[in-house]
C-alpha positions in Angstrom: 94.9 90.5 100.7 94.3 94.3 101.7 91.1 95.2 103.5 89.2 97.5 101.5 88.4 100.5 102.5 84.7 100.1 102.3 85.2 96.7 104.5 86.7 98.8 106.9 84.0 101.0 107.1 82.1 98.4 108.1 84.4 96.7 110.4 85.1 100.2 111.9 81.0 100.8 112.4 80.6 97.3 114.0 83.1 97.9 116.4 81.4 101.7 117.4 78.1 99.9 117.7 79.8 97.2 120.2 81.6 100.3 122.5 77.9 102.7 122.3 75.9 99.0 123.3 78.6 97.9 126.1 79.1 101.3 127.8 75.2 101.6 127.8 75.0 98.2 129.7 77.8 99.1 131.7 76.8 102.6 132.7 73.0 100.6 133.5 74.6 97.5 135.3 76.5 100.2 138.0 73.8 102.1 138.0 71.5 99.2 139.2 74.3 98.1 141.9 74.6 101.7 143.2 70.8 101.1 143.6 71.2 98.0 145.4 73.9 99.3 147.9 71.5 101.9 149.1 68.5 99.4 149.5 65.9 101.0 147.4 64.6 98.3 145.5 62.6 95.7 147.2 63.5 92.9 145.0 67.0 93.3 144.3 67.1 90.5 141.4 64.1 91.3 139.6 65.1 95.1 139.9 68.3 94.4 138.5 67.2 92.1 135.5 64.5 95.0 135.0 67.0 97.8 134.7 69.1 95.4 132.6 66.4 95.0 130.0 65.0 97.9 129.7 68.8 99.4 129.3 69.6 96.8 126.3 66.0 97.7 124.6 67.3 101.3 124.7 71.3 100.4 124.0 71.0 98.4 120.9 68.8 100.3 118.6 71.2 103.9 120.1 74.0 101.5 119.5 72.6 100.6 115.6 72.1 104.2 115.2 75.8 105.3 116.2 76.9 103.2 114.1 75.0 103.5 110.9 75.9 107.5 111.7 79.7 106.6 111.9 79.2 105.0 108.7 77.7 107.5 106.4 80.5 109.4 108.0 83.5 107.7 107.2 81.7 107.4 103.5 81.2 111.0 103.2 84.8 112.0 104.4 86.3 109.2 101.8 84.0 110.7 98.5 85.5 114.0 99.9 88.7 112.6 99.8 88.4 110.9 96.4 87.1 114.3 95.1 89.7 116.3 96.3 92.5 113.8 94.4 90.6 112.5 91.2 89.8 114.3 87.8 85.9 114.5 87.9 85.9 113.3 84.4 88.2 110.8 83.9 88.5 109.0 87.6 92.4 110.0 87.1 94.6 111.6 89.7 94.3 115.3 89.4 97.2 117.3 88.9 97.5 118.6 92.3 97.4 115.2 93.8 99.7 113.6 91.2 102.1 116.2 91.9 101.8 115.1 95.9 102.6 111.4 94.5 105.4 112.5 92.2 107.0 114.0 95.6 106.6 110.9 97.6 108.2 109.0 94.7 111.0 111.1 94.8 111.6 110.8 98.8 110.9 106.6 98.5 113.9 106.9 95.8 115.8 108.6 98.1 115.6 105.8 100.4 115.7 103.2 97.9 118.2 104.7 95.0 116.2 103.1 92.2 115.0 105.2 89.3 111.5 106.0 87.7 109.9 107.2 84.7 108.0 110.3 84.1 106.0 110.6 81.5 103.6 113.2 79.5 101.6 112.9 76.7 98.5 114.3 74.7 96.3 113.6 72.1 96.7 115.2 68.6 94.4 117.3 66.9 92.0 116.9 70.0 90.8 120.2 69.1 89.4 118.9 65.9 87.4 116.3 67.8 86.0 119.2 70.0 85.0 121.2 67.2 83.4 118.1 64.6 81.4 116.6 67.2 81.1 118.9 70.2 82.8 118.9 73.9 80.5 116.1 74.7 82.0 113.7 72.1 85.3 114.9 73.3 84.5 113.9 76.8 83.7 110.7 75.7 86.8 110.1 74.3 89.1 111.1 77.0 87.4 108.6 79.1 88.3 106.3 76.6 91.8 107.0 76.2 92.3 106.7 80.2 91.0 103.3 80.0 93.1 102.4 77.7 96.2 104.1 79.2 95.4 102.6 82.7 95.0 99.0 80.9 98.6 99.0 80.1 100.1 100.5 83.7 101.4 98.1 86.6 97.9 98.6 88.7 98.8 100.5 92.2 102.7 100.9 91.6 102.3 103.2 88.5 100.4 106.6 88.6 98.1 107.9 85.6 96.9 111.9 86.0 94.9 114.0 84.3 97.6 117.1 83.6 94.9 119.2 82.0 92.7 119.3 78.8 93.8 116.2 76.7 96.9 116.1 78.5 98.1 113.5 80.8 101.3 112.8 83.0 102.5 109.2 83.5 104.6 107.8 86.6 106.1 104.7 86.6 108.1 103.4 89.5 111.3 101.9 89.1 111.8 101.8 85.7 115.0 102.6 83.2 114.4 105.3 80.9 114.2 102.5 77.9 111.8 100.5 79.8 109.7 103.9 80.0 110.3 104.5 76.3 108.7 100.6 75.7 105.1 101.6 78.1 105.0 104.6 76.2 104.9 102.9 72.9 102.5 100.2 74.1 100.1 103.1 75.3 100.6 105.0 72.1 100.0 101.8 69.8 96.4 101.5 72.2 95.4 104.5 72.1 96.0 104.9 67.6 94.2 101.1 67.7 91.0 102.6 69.6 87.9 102.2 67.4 85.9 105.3 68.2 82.3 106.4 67.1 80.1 109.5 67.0 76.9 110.1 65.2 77.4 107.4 63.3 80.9 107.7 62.1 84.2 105.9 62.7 87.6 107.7 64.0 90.6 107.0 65.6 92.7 109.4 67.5 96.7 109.3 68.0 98.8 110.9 71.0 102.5 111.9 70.8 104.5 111.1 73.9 107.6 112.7 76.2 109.5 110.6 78.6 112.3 111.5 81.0 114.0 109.5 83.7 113.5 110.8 87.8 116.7 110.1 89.7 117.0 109.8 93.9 116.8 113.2 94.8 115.3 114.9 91.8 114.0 118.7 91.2 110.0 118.0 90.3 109.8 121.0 88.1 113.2 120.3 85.9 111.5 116.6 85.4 108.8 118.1 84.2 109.7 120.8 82.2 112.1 118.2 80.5 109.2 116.0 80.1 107.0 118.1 78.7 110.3 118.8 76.2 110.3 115.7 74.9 106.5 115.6 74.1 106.7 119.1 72.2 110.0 117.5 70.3 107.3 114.3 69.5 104.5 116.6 68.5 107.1 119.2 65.9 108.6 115.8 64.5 105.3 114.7 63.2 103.4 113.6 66.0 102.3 110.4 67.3 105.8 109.0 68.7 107.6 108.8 71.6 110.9 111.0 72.9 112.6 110.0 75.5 115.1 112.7 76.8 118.6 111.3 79.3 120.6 114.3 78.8 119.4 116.5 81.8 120.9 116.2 84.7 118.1 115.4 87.6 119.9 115.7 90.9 119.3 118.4 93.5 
């Protein structure tokens, strides 16, 4: 089972704390011998137990500190991290990191010659949403949608970003362009079956889909410009479906 990351932390802070107490003790026990060699103490034992006590009063709580310090650290520089690659709002990838994922996809593919899907969709009439029941409402209901998305993805080997507004982009690793078609629809059926409330009232919200397949060695911004294709083909045919386009050629 993987470690998480804030285990690590943790794991990573115990292990400071050990190398800050033991160098202390170290750096006191030579310290004490140097002492010895040149015959200033009187009692050699007792003046070495002494210098080893008080060294390990002053070791372990420097040593707890360290390590707390490394820490908070290590907890800043990963919410740094997870701000700098999520949507504030949604928790999603952000469409500069997605982007960065899409290209490592393509470079694993090169290595592995399997296929993926690539997928965008947004949410119809969203604008209407916005303007019945304010940006607040609207908020609310993008969160909700990329729970519901997420639900239906294959956990860490599928992607879900926020592309921008009530747009979203969909990567889904080795898949056939009919088995992208198929998440598609089970996302779209999700998202219309969403019971959703505001100041009392009931609504439900639809999103029209666009789905292309990403070959080994593919040009990112062909894929998604022939993504995005496919959704505006969904959204002038009445909305609320999915198009799946196979007739562009990916290669570089």
């Amino acid at each position: 089972m993987p470690i998480s990351n804030r285990s690590r932390d943790v794991f990573d802070s115990l292990l400071f704390f050990a190398f800050v107490a033991i160098t202390a003790l170290c750096l006191s026990f030579t310290f004490s011998m140097m002492m010895y060699q040149l015959g200033v103490p009187t009692n050699p034992r007792a003046f070495v137990l002494t210098n080893l006590l008080i060294s390990a009063c002053v070791a372990l709580p420097t040593g707890v500190i360290a390590s707390q310090h490394e820490f908070r650290l290590k907890n800043y520089q990963r919410r740094l991290e997870a701000l700098a690659a999520t949507d504030p709002l949604t928790g999603l990838y952000n469409r500069r990191f997605f982007k960065q994922a899409l290209e490592d996809e393509v470079q694993r593919m090169r290595r592995t010659h399997q296929t993926a899907g690539l997928v965008m969709f947004d949410l119809d009439h969203f604008k209407c949403i916005n303007d019945r029941f304010g940006h607040k409402s609207g908020d609310l209901v993008l969160q909700e949608v990329a729970s519901a998305a997420f639900a239906e993805l294959r956990g860490p080997f599928d992607r879900l970003g926020r592309w921008g507004g009530e747009e979203f982009v969909i990567l889904l690793s080795n898949v056939t362009l009919e088995q992208s078609a198929l998440v598609c629809e089970r996302i779209r059926e999700r998202i219309a079956s969403l019971h959703l409330e505001c100041r009392g009232q009931d609504f439900s919200i639809t999103a029209s889909f666009g789905t292309c397949l990403l070959k080994p060695g593919a040009q990112i911004d062909l894929a998604l410009e022939t993504a995005d294709a496919a959704l505006f083909q969904s959204k002038n045919s009445g909305r609320n479906k999915v198009t799946a386009r196979r007739a562009v050629e990916l290669a570089a």
